[in-house]
C-alpha positions as CSV (number, residue, x, y, z in Angstrom):
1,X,11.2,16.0,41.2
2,X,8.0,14.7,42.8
3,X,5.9,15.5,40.1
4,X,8.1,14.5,37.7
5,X,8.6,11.0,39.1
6,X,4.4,10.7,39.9
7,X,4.0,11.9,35.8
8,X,6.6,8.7,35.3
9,X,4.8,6.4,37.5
10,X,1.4,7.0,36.2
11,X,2.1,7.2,32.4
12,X,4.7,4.5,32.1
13,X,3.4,1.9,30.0
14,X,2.5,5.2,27.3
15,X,6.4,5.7,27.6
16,X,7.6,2.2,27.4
17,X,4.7,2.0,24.2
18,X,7.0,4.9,22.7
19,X,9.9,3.9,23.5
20,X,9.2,0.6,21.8
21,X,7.7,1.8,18.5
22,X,11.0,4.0,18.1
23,X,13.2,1.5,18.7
24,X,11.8,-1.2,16.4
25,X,11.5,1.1,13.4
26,X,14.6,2.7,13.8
27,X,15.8,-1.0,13.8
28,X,14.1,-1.6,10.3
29,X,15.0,1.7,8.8
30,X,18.8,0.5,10.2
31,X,18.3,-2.4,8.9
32,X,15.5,-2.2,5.8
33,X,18.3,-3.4,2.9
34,X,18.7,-6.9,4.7
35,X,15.2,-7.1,5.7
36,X,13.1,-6.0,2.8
37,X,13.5,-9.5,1.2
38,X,12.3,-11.1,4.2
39,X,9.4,-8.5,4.9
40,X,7.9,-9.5,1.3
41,X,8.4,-13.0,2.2
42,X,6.7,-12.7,5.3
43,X,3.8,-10.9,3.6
44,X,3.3,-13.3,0.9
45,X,3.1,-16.2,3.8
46,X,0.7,-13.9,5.4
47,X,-1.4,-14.0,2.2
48,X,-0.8,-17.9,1.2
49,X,-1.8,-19.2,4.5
50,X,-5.4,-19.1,4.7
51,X,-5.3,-21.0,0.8
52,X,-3.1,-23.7,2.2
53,X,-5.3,-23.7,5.5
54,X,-8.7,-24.2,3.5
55,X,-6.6,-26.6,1.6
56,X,-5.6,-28.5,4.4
57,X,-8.9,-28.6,5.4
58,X,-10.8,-30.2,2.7
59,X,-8.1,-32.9,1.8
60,X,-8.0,-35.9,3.8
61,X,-5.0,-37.1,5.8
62,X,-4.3,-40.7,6.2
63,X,-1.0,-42.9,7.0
64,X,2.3,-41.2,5.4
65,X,-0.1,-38.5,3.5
66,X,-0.8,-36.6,6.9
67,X,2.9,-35.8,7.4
68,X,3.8,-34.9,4.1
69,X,0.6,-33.1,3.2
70,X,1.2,-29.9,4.3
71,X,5.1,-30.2,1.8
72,X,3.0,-30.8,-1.1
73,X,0.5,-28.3,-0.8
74,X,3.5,-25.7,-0.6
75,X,5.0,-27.0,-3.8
76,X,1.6,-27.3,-5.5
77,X,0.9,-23.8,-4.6
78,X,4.5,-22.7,-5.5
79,X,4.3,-24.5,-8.9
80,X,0.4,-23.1,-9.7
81,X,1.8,-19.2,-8.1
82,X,5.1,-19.1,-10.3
83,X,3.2,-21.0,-13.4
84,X,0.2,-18.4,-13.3
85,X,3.5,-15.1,-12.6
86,X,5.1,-16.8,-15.6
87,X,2.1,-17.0,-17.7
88,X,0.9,-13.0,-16.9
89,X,4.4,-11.7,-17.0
90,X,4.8,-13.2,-20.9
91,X,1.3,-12.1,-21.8
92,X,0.5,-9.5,-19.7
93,X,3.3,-7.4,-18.2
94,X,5.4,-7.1,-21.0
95,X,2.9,-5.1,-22.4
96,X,2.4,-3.3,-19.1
97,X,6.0,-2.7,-18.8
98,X,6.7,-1.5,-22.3
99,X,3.7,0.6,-22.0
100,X,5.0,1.7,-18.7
101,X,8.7,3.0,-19.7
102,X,7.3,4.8,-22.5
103,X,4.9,6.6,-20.0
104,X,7.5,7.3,-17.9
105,X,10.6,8.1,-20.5
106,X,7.4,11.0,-22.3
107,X,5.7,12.3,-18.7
108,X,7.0,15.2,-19.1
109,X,6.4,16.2,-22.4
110,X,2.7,14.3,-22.4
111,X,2.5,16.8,-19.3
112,X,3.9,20.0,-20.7
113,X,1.4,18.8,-24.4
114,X,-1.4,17.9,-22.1
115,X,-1.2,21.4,-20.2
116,X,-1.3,23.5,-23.6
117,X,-4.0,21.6,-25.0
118,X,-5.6,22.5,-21.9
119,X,-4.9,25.8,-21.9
120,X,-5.8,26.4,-25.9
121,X,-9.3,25.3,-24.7
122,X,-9.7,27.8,-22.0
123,X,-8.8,30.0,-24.7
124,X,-12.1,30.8,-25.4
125,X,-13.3,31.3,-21.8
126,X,-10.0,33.3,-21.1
127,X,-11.1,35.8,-23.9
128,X,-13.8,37.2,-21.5
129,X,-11.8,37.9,-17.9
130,X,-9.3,40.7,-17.7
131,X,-5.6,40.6,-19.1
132,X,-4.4,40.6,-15.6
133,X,-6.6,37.4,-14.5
134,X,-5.7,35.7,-17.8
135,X,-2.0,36.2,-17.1
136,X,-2.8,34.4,-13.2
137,X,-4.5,31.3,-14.7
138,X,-1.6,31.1,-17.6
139,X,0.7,30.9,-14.9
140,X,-1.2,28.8,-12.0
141,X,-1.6,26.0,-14.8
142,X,2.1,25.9,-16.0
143,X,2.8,26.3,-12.3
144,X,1.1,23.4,-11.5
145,X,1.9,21.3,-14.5
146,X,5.9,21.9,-13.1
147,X,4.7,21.0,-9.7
148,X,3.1,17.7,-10.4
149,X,5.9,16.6,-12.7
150,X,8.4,17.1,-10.0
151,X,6.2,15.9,-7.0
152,X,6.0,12.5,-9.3
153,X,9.7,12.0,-10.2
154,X,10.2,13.1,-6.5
155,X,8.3,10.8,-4.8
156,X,9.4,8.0,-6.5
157,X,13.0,8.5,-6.6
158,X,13.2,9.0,-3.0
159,X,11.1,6.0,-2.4
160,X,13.3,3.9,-4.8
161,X,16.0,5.7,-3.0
162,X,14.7,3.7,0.4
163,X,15.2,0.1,-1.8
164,X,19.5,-0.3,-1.9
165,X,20.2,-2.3,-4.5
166,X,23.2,-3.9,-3.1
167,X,24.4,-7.6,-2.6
168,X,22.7,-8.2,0.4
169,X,19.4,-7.2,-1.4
170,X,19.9,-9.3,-4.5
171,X,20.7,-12.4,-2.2
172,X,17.4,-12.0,0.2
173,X,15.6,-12.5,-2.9
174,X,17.3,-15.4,-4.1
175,X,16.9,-16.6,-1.2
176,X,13.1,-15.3,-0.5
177,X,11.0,-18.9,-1.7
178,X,13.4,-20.9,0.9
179,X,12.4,-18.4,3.4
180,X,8.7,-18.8,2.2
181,X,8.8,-22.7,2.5
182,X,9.8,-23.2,5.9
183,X,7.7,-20.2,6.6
184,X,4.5,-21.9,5.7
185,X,5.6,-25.2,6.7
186,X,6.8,-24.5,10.5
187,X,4.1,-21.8,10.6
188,X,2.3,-22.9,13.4
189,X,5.7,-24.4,15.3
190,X,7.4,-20.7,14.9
191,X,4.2,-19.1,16.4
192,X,4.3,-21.3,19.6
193,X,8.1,-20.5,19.8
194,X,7.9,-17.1,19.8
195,X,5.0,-16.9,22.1
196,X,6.9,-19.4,24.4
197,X,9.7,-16.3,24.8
198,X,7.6,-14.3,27.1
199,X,5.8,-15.6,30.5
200,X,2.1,-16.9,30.6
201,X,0.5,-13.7,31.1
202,X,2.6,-11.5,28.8
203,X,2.1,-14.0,26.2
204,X,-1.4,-13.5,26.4
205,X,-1.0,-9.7,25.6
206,X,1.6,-10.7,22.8
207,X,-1.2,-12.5,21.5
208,X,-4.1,-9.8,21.9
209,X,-1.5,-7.3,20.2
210,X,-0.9,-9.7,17.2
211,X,-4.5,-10.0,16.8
212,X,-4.3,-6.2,16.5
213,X,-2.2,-6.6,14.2
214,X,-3.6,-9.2,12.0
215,X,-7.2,-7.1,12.3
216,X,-6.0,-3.7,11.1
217,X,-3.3,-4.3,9.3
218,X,-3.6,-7.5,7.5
219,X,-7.0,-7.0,6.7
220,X,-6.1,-3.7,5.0
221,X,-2.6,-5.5,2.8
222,X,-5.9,-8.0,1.9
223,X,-8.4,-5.1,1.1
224,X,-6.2,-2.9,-0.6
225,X,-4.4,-5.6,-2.9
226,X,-8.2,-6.6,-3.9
227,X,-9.3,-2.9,-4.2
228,X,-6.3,-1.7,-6.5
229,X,-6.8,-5.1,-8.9
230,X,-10.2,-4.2,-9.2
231,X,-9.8,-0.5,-9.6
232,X,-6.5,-1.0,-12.5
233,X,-9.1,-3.9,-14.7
234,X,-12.2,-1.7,-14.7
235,X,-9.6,1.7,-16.0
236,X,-7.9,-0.7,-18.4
237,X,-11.4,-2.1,-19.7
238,X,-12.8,1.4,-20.3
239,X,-9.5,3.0,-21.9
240,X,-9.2,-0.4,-23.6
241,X,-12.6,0.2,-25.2
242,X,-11.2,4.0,-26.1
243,X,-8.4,2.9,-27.8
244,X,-6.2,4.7,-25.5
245,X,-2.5,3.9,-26.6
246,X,-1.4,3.4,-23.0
247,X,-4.0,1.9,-21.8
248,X,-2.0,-0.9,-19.7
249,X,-0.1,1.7,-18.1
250,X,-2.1,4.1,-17.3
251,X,-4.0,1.6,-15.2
252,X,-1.5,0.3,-13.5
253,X,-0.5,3.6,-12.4
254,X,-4.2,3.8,-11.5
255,X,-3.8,1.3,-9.4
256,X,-1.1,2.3,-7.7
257,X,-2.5,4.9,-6.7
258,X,-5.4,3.5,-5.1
259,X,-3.2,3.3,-2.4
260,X,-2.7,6.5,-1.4
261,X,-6.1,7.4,0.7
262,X,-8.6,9.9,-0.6
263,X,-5.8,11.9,-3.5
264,X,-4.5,8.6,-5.1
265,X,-7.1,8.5,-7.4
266,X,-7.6,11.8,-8.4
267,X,-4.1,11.9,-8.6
268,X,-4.3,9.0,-11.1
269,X,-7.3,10.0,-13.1
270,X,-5.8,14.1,-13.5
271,X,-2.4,12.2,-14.6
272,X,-4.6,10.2,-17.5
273,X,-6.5,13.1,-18.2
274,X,-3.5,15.3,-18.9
275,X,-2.2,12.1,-21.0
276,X,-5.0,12.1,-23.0
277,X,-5.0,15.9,-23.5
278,X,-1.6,15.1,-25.1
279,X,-1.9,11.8,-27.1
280,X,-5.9,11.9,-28.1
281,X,-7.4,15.3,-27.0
282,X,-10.9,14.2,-28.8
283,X,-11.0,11.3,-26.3
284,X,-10.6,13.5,-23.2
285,X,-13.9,13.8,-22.3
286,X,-15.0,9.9,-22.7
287,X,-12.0,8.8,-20.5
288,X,-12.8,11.5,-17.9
289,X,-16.8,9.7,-18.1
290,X,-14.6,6.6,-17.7
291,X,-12.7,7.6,-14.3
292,X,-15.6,9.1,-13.2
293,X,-17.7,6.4,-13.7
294,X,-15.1,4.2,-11.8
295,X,-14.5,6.8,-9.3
296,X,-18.9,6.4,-8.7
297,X,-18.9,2.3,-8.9
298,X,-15.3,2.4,-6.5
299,X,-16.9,4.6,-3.6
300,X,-20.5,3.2,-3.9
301,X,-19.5,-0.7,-4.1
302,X,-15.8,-1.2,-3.7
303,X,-15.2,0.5,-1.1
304,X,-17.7,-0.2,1.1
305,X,-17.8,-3.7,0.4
306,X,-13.8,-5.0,0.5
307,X,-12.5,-2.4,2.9
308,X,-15.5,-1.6,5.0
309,X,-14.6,0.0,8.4
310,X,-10.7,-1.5,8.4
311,X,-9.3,2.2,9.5
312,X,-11.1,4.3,11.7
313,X,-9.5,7.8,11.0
314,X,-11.1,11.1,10.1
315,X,-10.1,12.3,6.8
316,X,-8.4,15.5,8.2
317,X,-6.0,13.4,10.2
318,X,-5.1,11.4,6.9
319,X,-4.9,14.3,4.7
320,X,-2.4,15.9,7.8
321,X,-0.4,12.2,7.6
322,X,0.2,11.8,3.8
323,X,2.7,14.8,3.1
324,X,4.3,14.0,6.7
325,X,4.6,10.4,5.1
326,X,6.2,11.8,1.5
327,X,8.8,13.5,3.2
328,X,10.0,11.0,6.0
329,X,10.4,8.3,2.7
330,X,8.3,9.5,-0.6
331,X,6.2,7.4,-2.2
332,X,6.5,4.5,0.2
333,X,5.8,6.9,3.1
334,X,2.4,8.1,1.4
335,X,1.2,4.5,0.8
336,X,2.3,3.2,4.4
337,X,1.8,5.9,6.9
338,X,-1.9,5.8,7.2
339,X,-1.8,2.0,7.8
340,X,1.2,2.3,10.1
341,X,-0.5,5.3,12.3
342,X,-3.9,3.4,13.1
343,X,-1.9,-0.1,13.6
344,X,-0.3,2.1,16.5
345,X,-3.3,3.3,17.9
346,X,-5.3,0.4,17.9
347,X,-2.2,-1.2,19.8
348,X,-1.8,1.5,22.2
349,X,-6.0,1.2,23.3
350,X,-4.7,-2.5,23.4
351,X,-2.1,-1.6,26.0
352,X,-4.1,1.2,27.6
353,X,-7.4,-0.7,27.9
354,X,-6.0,-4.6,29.0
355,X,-3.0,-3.9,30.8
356,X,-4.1,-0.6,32.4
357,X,-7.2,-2.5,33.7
358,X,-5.2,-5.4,35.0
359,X,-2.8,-3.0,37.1
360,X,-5.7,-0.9,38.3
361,X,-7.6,-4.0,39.3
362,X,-4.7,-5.4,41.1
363,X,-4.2,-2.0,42.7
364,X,-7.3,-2.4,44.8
365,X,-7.9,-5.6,45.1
């Protein structure tokens, strides 16, 4: 009992710290139909803000203008947002989206096509191993073709599967710009509220975690959102330039994947490949030049520049996190984990490194 009370007593805040993080996302997994909406709205804030900061900045206030300022900045940046969403959905997505269900609705056969165009151009390199190895690569490619059309419709079922489309879901969203315009209005009022829950020297810890928060986290929503844009109009410019068929779409789904770390997009550039094995087998090689020319231009410039140094994980940990992700909630669990994990540990040194200090300073003193 002793040792199990002084184990207790020196490692409670690491308990509590567990404790907590349990708690609160077994309360949005609970809860994740009613508070999706809201989640995207708070993200969107999160992204607005600093635009309606720097505008707020560089427009004078005077007289009446100072307290209505910040209202019409909100509705100029709704109108310009839902103009320019109006304007890309009619010229843009619809294509994206047509070109989209047709990849989807034909995966399977552009797959199974894809995989025996493939495998009549190993014919000639197959005619020089032994029967027996021929017969292992016949079947380690179908095998695999099988695998990656399942681990797709999979992934993304189950993660659809984690997005109820019920009532309560529908209504959020209806209600989501509302939410977003007291949001950015009352921004700074709701911070000091909630900060003005805890005492004066928690509140300071609440603060030092936020800013944890708002360095890992945020800075990676910002950095990958920028990344995947990029990533999705350099694909679409090069298959563009091929006359690929499904261009839009399979850039999109390019970007997508850029955010699954380190496999996203090779998963993305196999799944074009084996497209273009089906559709245009001729232009296989130029669009593998093209995704490997992105792939060189991504990890030389991109990355470095717009993420830089926003996760600090080794890649064996993240390669160990992703299939742990898929099967706690598919493809939302691949793209999120990773984030998710390092937010954690940079909160727990938080807690480990300020508070720990304070109690052991107190302790002596």
């Amino acid at each position: 009992m002793d040792t199990i009370s002084n184990i207790l007593r020196r490692n409670w805040r690491l308990i509590l710290f567990v404790l907590g993080v349990i708690i609160t996302f077994a309360l949005l997994f609970i809860f994740r139909g009613v508070l999706f909406p809201f989640v995207c709205g708070l993200v969107l804030a999160y992204l607005l803000y600093p635009i309606l900061s720097w505008l707020e900045r560089k427009l004078p206030g005077h007289g009446r203008w100072v307290s209505f300022k910040r209202i019409s900045l909100i509705i100029l940046i709704f109108v310009v947002v839902f103009t320019l969403a109006g304007l890309l959905t009619f010229y843009v997505i619809s294509g994206v989206v047509s070109s989209f269900l047709i990849l989807v609705q034909n995966a399977p056969q552009y797959l199974s096509e894809g995989l025996k165009t493939l495998q009549d151009w190993l014919q000639s390199f197959r005619q020089w191993l032994p029967p027996e190895i021929q017969k292992q690569v016949v079947e380690a490619i179908q095998e695999i073709g099988a695998a990656l059309s399942s681990a797709l419709r999979g992934a993304f079922t189950k993660g659809l599967s984690y997005i109820p489309a019920t009532f309560t879901l529908v209504l959020g969203f209806v209600s989501l710009p509302i939410f977003l315009f007291y949001v950015l209005k009352d921004s700074e009022r709701l911070i000091n509220a909630f900060y003005s829950t805890f005492p004066p020297q928690m509140a300071r810890h609440v603060k030092g975690i936020v800013s944890v928060l708002d360095r890992v986290l945020g800075r990676w929503i910002r950095a990958q959102l920028v990344l995947s844009v990029s990533v999705a109009v350099l694909c679409f410019i090069g298959l563009a330039a091929l006359g690929i068929q499904l261009a839009p779409a399979l850039a999109v789904f390019q970007g997508i994947m850029e955010f699954i770390p380190i496999l996203g997009p090779w998963i993305g550039g196999a799944f074009a490949v084996i497209v273009t094995l089906a559709t245009a087998p001729e232009k296989t090689v130029w669009v593998i030049v093209v995704y490997l020319a992105v792939q060189l231009l991504e990890n030389t410039l991109l990355v470095p520049r717009i993420q830089g140094a926003y996760m600090r994980m080794h890649p064996a940990i993240i390669l160990v996190l992703l299939p742990l992700g898929a099967y706690a909630a598919g493809f939302w669990g691949i793209v999120l984990v990773v984030p998710l994990v390092a937010t954690i540990v940079e909160i727990y040194r938080y807690v480990h490194q300020n508070i720990g200090t304070e109690e052991s300073q107190q302790l002596t003193g």
